[in-house]
C-alpha positions as CSV (number, residue, x, y, z in Angstrom):
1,X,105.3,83.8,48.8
2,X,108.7,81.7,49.7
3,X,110.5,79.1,48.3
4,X,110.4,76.7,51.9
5,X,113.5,75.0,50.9
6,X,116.0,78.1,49.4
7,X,113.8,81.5,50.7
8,X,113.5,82.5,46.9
9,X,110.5,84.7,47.1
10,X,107.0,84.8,44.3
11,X,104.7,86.6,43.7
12,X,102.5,83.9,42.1
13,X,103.5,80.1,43.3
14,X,105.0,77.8,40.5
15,X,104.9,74.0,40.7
16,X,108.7,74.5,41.0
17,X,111.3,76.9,42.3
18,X,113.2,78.4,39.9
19,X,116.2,78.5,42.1
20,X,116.8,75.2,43.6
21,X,114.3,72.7,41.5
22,X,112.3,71.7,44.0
23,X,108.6,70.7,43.6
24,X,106.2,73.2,45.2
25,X,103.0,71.6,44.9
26,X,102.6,70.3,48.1
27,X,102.3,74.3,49.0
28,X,99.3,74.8,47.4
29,X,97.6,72.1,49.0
30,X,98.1,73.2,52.7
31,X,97.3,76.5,51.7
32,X,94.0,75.3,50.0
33,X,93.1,72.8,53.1
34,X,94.0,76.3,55.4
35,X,91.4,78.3,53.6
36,X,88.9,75.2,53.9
37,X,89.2,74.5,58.0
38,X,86.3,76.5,59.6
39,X,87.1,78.6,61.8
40,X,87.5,78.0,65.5
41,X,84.8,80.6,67.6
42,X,86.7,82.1,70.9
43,X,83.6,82.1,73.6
44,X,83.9,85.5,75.2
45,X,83.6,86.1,78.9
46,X,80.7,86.6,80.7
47,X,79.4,88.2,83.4
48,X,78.9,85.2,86.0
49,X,82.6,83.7,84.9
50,X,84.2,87.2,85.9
51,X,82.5,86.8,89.4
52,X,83.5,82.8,89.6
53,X,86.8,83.8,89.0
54,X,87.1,87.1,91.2
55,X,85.8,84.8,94.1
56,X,88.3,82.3,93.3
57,X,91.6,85.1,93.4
58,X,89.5,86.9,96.5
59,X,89.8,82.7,98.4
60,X,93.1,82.6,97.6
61,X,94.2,86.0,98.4
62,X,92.8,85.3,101.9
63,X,94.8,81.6,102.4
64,X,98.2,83.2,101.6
65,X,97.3,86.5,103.3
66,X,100.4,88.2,105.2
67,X,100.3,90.8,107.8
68,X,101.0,94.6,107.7
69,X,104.6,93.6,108.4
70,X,104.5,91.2,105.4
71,X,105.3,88.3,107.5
72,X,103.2,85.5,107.4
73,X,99.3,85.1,108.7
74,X,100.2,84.2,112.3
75,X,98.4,81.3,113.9
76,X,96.6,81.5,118.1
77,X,99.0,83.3,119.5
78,X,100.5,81.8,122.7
79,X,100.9,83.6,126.2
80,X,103.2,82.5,128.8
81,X,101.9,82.5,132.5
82,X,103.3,81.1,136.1
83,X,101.9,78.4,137.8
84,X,103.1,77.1,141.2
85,X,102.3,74.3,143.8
86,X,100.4,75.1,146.8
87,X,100.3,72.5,149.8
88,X,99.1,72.8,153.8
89,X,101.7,74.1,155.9
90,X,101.1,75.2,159.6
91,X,97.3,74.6,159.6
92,X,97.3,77.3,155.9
93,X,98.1,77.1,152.4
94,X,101.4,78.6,151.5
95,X,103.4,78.3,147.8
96,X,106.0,76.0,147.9
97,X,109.6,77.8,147.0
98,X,111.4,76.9,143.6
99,X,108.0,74.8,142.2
100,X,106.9,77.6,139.6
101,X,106.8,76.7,136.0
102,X,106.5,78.9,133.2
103,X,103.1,77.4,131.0
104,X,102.4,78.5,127.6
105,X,98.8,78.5,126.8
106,X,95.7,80.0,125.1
107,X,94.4,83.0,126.1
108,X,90.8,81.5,125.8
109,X,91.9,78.7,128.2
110,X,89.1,78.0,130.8
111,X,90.0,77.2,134.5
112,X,89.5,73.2,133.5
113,X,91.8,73.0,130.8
114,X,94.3,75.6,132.6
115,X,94.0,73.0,135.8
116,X,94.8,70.0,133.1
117,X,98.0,71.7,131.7
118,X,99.2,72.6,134.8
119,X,99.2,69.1,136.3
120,X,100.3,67.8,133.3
121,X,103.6,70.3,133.5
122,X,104.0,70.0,137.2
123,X,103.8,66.2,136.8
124,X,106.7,66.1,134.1
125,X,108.9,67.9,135.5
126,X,108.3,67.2,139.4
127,X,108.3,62.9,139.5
128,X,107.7,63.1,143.4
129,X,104.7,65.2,142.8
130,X,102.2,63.4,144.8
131,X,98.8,61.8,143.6
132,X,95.8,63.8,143.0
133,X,93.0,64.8,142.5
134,X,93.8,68.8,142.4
135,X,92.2,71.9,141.7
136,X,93.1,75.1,140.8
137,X,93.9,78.1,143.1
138,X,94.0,81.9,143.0
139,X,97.3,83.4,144.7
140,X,95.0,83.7,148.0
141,X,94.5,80.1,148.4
142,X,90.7,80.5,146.8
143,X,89.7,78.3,144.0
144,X,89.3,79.2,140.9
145,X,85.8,78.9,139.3
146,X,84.6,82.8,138.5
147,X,86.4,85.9,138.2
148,X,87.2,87.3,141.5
149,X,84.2,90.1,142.3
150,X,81.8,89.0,139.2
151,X,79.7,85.8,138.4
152,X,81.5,85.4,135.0
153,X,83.2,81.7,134.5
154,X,86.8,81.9,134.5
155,X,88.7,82.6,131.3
156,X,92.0,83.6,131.0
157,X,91.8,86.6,128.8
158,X,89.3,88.1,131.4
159,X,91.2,87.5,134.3
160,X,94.4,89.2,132.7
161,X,92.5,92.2,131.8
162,X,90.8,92.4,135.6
163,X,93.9,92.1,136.9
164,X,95.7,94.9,134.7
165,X,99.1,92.9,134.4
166,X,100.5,91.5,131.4
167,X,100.8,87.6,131.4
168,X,104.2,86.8,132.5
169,X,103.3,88.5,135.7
170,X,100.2,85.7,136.5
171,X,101.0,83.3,138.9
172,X,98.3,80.7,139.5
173,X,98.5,77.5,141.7
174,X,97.2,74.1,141.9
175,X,96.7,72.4,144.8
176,X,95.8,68.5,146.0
177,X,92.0,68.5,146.7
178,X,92.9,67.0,150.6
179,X,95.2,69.7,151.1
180,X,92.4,72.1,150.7
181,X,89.9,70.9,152.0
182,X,92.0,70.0,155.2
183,X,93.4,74.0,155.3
184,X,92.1,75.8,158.2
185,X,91.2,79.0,156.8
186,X,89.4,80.6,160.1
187,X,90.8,84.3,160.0
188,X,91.4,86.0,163.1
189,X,92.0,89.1,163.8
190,X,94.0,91.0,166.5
191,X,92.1,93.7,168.1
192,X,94.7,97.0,168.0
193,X,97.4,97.2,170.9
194,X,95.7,99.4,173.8
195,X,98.0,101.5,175.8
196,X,98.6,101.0,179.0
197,X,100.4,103.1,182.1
198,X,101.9,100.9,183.9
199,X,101.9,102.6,187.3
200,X,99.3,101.0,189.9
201,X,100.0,102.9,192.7
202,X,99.6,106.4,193.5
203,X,102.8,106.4,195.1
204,X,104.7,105.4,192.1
205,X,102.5,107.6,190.2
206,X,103.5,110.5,192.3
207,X,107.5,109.8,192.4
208,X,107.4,109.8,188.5
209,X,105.2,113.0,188.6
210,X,108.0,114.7,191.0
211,X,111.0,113.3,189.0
212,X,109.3,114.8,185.5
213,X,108.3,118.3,187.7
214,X,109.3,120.4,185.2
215,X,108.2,118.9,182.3
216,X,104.7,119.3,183.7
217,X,105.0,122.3,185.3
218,X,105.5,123.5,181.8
219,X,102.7,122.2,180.6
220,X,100.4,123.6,183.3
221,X,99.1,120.0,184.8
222,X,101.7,119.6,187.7
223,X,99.7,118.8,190.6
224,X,99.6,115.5,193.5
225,X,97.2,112.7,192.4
226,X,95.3,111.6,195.3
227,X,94.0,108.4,193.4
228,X,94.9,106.1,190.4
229,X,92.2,107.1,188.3
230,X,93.4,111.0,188.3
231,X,96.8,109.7,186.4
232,X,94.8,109.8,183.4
233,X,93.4,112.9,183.1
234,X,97.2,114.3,183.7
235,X,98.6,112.4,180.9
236,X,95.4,113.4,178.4
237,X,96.4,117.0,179.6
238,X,99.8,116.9,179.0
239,X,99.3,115.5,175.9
240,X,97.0,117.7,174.5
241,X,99.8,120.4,175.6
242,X,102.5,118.7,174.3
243,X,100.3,118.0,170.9
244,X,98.7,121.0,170.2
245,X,98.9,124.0,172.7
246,X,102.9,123.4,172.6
247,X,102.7,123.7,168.3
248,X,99.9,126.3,168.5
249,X,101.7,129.0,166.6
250,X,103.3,126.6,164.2
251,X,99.9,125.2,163.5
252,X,98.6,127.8,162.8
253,X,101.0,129.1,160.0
254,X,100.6,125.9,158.4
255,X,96.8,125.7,158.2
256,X,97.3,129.8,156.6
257,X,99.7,128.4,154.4
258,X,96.6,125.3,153.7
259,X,94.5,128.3,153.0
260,X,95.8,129.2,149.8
261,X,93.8,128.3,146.3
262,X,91.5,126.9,149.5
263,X,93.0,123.9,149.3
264,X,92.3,124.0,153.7
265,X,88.7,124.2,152.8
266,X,88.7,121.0,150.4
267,X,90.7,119.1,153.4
268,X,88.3,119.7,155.8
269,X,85.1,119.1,153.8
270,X,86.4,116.0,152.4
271,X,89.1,115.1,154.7
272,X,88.1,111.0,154.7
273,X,89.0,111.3,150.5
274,X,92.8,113.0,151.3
275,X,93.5,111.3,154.0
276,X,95.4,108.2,152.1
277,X,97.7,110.8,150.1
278,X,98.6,112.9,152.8
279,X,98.6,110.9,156.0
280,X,101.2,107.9,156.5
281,X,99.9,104.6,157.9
282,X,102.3,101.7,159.0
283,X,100.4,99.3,157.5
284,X,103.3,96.1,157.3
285,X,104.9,95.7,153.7
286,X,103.5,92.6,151.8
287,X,105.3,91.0,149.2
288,X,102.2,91.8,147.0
289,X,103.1,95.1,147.3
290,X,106.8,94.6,146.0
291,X,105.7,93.0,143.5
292,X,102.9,95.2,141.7
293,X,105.6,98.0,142.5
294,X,107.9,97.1,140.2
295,X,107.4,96.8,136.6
296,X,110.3,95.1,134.7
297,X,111.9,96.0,131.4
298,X,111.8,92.6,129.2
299,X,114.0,91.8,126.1
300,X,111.5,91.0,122.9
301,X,108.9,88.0,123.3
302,X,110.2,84.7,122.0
303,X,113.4,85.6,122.6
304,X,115.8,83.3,124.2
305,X,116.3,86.2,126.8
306,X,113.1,86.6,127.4
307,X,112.5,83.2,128.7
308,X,115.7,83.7,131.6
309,X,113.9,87.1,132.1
310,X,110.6,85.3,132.8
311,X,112.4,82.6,134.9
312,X,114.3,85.5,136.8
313,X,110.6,87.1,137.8
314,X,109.5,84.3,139.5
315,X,112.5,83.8,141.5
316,X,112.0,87.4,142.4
317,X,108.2,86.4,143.4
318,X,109.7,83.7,145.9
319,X,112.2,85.5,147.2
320,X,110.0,88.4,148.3
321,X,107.5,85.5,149.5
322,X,110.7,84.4,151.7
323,X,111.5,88.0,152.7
324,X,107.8,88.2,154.2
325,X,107.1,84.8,155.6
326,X,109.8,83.8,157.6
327,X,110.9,85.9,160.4
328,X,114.4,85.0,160.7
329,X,115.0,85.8,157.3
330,X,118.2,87.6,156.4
331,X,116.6,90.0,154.5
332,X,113.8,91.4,155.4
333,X,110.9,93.4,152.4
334,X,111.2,96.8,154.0
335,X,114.9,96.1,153.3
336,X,114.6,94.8,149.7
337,X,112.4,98.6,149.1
338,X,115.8,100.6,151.0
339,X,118.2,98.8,148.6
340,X,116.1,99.5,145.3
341,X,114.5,102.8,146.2
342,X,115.7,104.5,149.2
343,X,113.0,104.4,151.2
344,X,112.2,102.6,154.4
345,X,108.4,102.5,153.6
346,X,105.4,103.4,150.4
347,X,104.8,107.1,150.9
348,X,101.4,107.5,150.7
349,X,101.1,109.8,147.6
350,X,102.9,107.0,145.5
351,X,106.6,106.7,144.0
352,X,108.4,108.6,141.1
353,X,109.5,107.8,138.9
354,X,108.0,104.0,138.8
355,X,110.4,101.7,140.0
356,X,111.0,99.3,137.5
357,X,113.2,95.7,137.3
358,X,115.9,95.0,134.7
359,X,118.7,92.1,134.1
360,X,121.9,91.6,134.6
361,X,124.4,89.4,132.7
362,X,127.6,90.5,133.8
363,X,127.3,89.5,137.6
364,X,125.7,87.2,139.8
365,X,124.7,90.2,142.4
366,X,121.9,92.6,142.4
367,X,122.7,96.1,141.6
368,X,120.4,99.3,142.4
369,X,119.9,103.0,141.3
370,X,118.0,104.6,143.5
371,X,117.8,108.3,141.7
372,X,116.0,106.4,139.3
373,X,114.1,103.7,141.2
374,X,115.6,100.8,139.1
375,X,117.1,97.1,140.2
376,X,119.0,95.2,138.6
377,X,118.6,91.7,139.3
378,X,121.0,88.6,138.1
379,X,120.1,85.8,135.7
380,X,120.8,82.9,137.4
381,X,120.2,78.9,136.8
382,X,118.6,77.8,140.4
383,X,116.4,79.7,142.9
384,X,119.3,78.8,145.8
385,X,121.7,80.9,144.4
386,X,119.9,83.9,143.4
387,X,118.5,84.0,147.2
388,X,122.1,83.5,148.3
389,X,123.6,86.5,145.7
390,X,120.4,88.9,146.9
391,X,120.8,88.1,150.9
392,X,124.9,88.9,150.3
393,X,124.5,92.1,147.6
394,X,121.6,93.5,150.2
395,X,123.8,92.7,153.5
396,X,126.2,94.4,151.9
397,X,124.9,97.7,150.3
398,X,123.5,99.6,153.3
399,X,122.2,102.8,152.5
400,X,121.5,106.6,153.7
401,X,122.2,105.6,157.3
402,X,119.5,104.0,157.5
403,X,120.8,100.8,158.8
């Protein structure tokens, strides 16, 4: 026991301390009214208030949840597509150039509430956008209400994955309902050019026979034609000479040459299946095409250069559009494909490596490696003068003597 006032330590307490004279009989008291309070009872925990309270710290837990990163617990992500305005021009529907807008969205967006967005952006930003109503459009000028090729309602997040293109790549249109329903969308088709010989006489038949004498003395089918009808049967011979009997030999070494791992057996068995790898067609370039083709290199999403490099792709969308459409067009698509990749036309067993787009910062013109398949296109402020710096840069840069 202490003194409280000096420290002076007992072993039995007096009524006063020794030391300093004080009176230490209001000690005893507290220490008798100590040893008279009951004591208080501490509940211990059960069962049911461990769970109560593990479910509370588990709720928790999951509201200030962060991700494998340790950022934060990310809200609906946001995608960023293309829409553009399509109006009646020359009896069809054609995009109009410098009208695309880049809309963030949903990815659960259905074609209603991606048709509502999109008039609501194309009305802020174009005042001379004429009165509606308007409905929404696939690239081919059909409306949007399924899937293309299923019965499934339209939903962006399907659509992306049926298409096989990330978002910034999907351009979608809206269109004023009179404009549609006033389109003439009748498709006609041209039957394939028929050759024709041009001679109508024998006479002239027979004086172009003589002046080519030795060409088709050569071939074994030199002869006079006594009517119009035998001019035929002279040029089928000659060009079955000229084809095949001429190249016999050559032919022949190519299909032993086919032979090996029987690789000449596959091609005629199944020659319907290898025909689109092996045989060229000169089916006309479509700005489709150019634009599947390429697959551009883009800077981080949400970046500030991200969004120039999204604005950049759909000026590249409308200038290939241009390049297709119009005939007098500086620049022509099978032009744009020579600059970028060497090549006049697709070969049929596909390009390598990929082309693929980037951006350029440090000039206003394109630029092209063509070992590599890459272009390099400006980022510019207005769809005018990128066309301008691409018609100029492409004018300019003719390559392989090719043009």
């Amino acid at each position: 026991m202490f003194c409280c006032y000096c420290g002076k330590q007992f072993d039995v307490l007096p009524s006063f301390c020794s030391a300093c004279g004080k009176a230490l009989e209001i000690l005893k008291v507290i220490k008798q009214e100590e040893r008279n309070r009951p004591t208080a009872v501490v509940p211990s925990p059960t069962l049911n208030k461990f769970l109560e309270y593990r479910e509370m710290k588990s709720k928790e837990r999951q509201q200030f949840n962060f991700g494998k990163k340790g950022g934060k617990k990310q809200e609906d992500k946001k995608v960023q597509i293309n829409i553009g305005l399509m109006c009646l021009q020359n009896g069809s529907l054609k995009p109009l150039r410098g009208k695309t807008l880049p809309l963030a969205l949903d990815p659960q967006t259905t074609a209603d509430d991606l048709l509502a967005l999109a008039v609501k952006k194309m009305t802020d930003f174009n005042k001379d956008l004429q009165e509606g109503p308007y409905i929404l459009l696939y690239p081919d000028g059909s409306e949007i209400i399924y899937i293309p090729g299923t019965q499934k309602p339209f939903l962006l997040k399907d659509y992306k994955v049926e298409m096989g293109k990330p978002y910034a790549r999907l351009s979608l249109f809206i269109c004023s309902k009179k404009d549609f329903e006033e389109a003439d969308r009748d498709l006609s088709s041209e039957s394939d050019t028929e050759v024709l010989i041009t001679s109508r006489t024998t006479a002239e038949f027979n004086l172009a026979d003589t002046l080519n004498s030795t060409m088709f003395q050569t071939a074994g089918c030199f002869r006079r034609v006594n009517t119009v009808e035998e001019k035929h049967t002279i040029v089928e011979e000659y060009l079955r000479w000229y084809v095949i009997y001429r190249n016999h030999s050559v032919i022949e070494r190519f299909k032993d040459g086919l032979a090996t791992l029987q690789f000449l057996t596959a091609l005629q068995q199944h020659s319907s299946v290898l025909a689109s790898v092996l045989c060229h067609s000169d089916n006309k370039l479509m700005a489709a095409d150019m634009e599947n083709l390429f697959r551009a290199d883009l800077s981080p999403a949400g970046s500030n250069r991200r969004q120039e490099e999204g604005k950049t792709l759909g000026f590249w969308a409308d200038y290939l559009l241009d390049c297709e459409e119009q005939p007098t067009a500086a620049v022509s698509l099978e032009d744009v494909l020579m600059f970028a990749t060497g090549l006049s036309s697709l070969p049929p067993a596909g390009i390598a490596p990929l082309p693929c787009i980037e951006f350029l910062t440090n000039s206003p013109y394109p630029m092209a490696n063509t070992c590599a398949n890459t272009l390099k296109l400006p980022l510019l402020h207005s769809y005018s003068l990128f066309k301008t710096h691409m018609d100029f840069g492409i004018q300019n840069s003719p390559g392989f003597g090719c043009f």
